[in-house]
Backbone as CSV, one residue per row, in Angstrom:
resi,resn,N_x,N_y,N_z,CA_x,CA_y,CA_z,C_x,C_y,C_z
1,UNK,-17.552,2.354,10.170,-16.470,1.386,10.163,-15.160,2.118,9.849
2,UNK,-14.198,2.145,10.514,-13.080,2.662,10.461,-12.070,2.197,9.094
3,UNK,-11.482,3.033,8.400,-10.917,2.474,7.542,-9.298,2.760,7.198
4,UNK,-8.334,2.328,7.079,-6.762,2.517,7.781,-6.340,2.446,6.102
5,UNK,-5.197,3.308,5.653,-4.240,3.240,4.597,-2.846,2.777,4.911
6,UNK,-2.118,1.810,4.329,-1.120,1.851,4.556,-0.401,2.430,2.961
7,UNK,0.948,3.033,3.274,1.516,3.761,2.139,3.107,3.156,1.503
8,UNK,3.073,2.955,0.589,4.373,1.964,0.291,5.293,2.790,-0.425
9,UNK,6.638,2.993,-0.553,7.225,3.570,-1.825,7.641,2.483,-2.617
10,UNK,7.188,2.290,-4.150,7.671,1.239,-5.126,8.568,1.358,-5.685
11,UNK,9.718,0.679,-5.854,10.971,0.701,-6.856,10.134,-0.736,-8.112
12,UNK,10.842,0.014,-9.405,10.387,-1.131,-10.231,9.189,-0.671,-11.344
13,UNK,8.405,1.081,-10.807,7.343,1.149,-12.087,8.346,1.847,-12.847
14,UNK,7.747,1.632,-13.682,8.560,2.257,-15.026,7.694,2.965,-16.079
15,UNK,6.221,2.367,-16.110,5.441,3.042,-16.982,3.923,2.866,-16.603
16,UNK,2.888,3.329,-17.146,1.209,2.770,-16.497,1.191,1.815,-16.225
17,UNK,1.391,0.679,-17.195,1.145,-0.691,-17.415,1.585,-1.141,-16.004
18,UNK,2.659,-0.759,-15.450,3.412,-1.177,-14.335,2.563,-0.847,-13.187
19,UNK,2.033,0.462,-13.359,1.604,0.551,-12.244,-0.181,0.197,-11.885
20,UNK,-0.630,-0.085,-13.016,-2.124,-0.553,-13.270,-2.006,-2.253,-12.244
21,UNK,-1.139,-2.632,-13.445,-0.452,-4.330,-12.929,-0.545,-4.470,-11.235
22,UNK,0.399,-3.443,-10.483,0.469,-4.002,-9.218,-0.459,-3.030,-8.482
23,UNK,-1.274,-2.468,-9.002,-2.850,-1.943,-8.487,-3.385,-3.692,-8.105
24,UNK,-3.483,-4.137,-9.429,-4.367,-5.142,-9.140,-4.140,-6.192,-8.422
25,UNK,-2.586,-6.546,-8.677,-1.749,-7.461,-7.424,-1.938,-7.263,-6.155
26,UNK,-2.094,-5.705,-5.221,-2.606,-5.282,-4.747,-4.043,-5.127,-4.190
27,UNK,-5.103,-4.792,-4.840,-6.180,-4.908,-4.758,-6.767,-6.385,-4.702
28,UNK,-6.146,-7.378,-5.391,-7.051,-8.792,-5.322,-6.036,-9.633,-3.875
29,UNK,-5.423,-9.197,-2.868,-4.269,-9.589,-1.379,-5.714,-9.454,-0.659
30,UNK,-5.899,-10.904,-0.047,-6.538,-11.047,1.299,-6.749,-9.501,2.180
31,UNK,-7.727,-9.075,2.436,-7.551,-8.153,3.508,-7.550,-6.404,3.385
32,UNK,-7.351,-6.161,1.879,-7.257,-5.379,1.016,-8.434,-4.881,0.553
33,UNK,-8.842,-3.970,0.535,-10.341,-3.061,0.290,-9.896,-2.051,-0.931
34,UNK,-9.138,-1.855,-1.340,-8.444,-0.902,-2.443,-7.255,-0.856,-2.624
35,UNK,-6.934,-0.420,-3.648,-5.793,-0.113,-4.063,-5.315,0.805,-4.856
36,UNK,-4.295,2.158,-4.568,-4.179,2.855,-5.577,-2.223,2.946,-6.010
37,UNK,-1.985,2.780,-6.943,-0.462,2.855,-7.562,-0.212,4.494,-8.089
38,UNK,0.805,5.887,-7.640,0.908,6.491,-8.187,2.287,6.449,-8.860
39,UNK,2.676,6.573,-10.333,3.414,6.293,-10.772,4.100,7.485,-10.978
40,UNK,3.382,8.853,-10.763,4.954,9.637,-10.405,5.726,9.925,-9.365
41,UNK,4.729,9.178,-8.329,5.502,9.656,-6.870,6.276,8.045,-6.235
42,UNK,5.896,7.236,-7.279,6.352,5.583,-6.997,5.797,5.359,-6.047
43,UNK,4.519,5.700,-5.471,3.867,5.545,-4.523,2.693,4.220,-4.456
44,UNK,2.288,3.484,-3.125,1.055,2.909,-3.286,0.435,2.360,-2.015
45,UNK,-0.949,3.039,-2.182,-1.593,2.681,-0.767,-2.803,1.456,-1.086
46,UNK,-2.536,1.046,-0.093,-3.551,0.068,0.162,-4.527,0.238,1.389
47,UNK,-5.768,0.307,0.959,-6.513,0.524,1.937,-7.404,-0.643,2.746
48,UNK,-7.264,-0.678,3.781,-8.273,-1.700,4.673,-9.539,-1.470,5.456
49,UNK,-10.725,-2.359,5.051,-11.795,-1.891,5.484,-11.612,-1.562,6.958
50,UNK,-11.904,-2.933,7.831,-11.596,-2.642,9.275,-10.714,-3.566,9.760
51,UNK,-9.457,-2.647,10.225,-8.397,-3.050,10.498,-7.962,-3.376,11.823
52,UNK,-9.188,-3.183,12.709,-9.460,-3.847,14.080,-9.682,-5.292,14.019
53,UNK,-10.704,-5.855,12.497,-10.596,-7.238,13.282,-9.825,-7.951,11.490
54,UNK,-9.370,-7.411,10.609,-8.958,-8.030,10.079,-7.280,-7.086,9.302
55,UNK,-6.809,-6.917,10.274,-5.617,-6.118,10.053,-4.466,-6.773,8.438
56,UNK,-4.002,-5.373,8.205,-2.985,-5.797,6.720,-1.819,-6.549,6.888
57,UNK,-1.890,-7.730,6.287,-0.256,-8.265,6.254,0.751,-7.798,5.911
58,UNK,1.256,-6.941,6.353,2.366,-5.851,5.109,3.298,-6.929,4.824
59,UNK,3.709,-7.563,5.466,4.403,-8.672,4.735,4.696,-9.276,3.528
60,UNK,2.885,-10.046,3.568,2.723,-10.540,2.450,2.525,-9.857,1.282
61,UNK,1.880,-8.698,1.754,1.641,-7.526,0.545,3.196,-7.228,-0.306
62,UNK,4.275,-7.411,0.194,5.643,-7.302,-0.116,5.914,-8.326,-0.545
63,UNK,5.667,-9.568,-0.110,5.950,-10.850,-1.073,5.160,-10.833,-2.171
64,UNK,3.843,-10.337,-2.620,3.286,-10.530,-3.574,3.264,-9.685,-4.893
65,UNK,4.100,-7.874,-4.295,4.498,-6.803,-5.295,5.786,-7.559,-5.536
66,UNK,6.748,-8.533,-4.686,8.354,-8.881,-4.918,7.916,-9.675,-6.337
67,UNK,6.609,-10.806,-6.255,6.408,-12.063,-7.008,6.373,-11.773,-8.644
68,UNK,5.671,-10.063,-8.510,5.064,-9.182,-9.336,5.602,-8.540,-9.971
69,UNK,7.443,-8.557,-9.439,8.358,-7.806,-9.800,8.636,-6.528,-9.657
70,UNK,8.280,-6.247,-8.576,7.904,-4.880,-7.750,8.525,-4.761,-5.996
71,UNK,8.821,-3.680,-5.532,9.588,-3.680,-4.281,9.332,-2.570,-3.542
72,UNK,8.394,-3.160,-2.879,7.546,-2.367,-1.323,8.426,-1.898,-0.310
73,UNK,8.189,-0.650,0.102,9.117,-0.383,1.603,7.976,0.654,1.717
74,UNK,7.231,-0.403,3.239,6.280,0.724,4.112,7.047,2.185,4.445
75,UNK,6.163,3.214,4.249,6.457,4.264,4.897,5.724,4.664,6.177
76,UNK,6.484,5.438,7.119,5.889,5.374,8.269,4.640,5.814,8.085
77,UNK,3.694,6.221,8.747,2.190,6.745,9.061,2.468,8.144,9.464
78,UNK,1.845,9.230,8.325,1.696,10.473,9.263,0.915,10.512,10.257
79,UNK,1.100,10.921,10.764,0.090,11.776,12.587,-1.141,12.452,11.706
80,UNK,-2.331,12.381,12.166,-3.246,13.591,11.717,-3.334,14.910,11.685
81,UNK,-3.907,15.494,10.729,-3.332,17.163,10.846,-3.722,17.806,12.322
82,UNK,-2.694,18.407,12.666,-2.860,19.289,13.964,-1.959,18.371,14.743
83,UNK,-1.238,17.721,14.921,-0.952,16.823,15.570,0.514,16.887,15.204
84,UNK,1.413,16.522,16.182,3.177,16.527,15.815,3.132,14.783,16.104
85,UNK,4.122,14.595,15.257,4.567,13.147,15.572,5.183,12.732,16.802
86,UNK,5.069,11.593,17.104,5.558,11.142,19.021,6.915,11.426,18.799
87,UNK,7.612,11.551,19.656,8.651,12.279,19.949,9.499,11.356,20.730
């Protein structure tokens, strides 16, 4: 089963607590198979089981870190290694 990350940069952690918090805000979103918050890179991916038949709302995932007091901006998708980005 194929499994897809999407990668967010967070404005808004400030300390663990912060970033434990919207792990779980994260992790308990419809559609959502994991969740990890890194709090020195303000980073956070969310991972989806199979994203062929039940794809991520990035949307809502952003309304629900906003609700949380937290502020999502997808980052693009790297290319796989060996690979240059489309051009």
């Amino acid at each position: 089963m194929p499994v897809s990350d999407t990668t967010f940069r967070v404005l808004g952690l400030h300390c663990p607590s912060c970033a434990l918090r919207l792990e779980k805000v994260l992790a308990s979103a419809p559609g959502v198979a994991a969740a990890h918050v890194d709090l020195l890179r303000a980073t956070a991916v969310a991972q989806v089981d199979d994203p062929a038949t039940r794809p991520l709302d990035v949307s809502a995932l952003v309304a629900r870190a906003d609700a949380a007091g937290f502020r999502l901006e997808p980052l693009p998708r790297e290319p796989p290694q060996g690979q240059s980005p489309p051009s």
